[in-house]
Every structure is written in C-alpha cells, then in structure tokens.
C-alpha positions in Angstrom: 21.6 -114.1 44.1 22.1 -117.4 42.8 19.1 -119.0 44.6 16.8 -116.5 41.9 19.4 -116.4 38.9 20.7 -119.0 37.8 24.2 -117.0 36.0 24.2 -113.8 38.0 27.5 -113.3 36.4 26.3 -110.5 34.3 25.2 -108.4 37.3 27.8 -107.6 39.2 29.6 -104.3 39.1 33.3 -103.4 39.9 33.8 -100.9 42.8 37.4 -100.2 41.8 37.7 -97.2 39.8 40.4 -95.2 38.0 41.7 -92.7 40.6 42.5 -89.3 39.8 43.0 -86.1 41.5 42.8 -82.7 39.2 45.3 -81.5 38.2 48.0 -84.6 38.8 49.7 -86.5 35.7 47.4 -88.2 33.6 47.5 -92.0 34.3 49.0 -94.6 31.8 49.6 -98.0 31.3 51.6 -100.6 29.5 50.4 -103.1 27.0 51.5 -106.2 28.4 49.9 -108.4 25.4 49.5 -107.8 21.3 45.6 -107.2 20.0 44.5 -106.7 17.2 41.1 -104.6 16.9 38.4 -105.8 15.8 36.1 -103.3 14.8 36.8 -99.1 14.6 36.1 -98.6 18.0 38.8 -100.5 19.0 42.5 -99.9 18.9 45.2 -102.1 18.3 48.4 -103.1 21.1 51.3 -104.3 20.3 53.3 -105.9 23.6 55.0 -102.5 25.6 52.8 -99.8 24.0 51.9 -97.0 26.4 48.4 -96.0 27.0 46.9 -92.8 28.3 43.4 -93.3 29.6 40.6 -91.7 29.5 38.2 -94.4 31.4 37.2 -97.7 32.3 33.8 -99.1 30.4 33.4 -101.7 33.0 32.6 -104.4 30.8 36.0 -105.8 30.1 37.3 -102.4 28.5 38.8 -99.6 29.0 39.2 -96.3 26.4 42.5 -94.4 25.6 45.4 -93.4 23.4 48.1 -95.7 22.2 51.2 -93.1 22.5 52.4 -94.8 19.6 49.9 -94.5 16.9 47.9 -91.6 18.6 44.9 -93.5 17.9 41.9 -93.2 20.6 39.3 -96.2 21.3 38.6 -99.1 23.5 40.9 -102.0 24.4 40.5 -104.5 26.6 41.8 -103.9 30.0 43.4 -107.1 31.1 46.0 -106.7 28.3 47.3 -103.7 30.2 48.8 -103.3 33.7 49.4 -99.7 35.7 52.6 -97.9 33.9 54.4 -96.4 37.8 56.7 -93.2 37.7 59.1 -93.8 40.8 61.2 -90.9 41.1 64.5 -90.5 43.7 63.1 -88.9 47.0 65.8 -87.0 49.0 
C-alpha cells in the first residue's frame, strides 16, 4: 500500500470490535485520564469515571455515558480501559 500512497495511515480499519451478546450486562469502562470536551458532542472524564458504551466510532472515539454526570457523547477511547466484574465462582 505504501508503494501507491505515500501515508496510507488513514486507511486502515480496526477489526476489533465491542463484543456483546443480547441480553448480557452492558459493557463499561474506566476513565483512566481527565478530558475536557471540546465541543457538545463530546463529554468530559475526570480520572476513574465509569462509562457505559454505546459504540466505538473507529476514528479515535468511542460514544457513551459518563455514570457520573449522565451525560451521553463521544470521548476518545484511549483515555479508557475495559472496567472487569470478577465475581467468586464456587
């Protein structure tokens, strides 16, 4: 690809995806960095927030609502990691 463009690093695509079986818990995450939006699509993080989501954009953000303010919009996806529920198995 980089033989006929010379920055392919707009075309690629992401094959991982957000998995979810109907019916199961919605999935969250944890802000692991502060932002601060910067327009109203966006939604701000403060460091720990929880995040249910509602999908990945695949350009750098993902949409969902900050459990805190219970504001919906985009925020970039790199400033959150997986939020796991372990639970005590007999």
């Amino acid at each position: 690809m980089q033989v006929r463009i010379g920055d392919a690093g707009d075309r690629f695509h992401s094959l991982d995806d957000i998995y979810y079986y109907g019916g199961q818990q919605a999935h969250e995450q944890v802000a692991v960095e502060s932002y601060r939006a910067e327009n109203d699509d966006e939604i701000d993080l403060e460091k720990g927030d929880v995040i249910g989501i509602a999908g990945n954009h695949w350009d750098g953000f993902s949409k969902g609502k900050n459990r805190r303010t219970g504001r919906t919009g985009l925020y970039p996806s790199y400033k959150t990691r997986e939020k796991y529920i372990v639970v005590d198995f007999p």
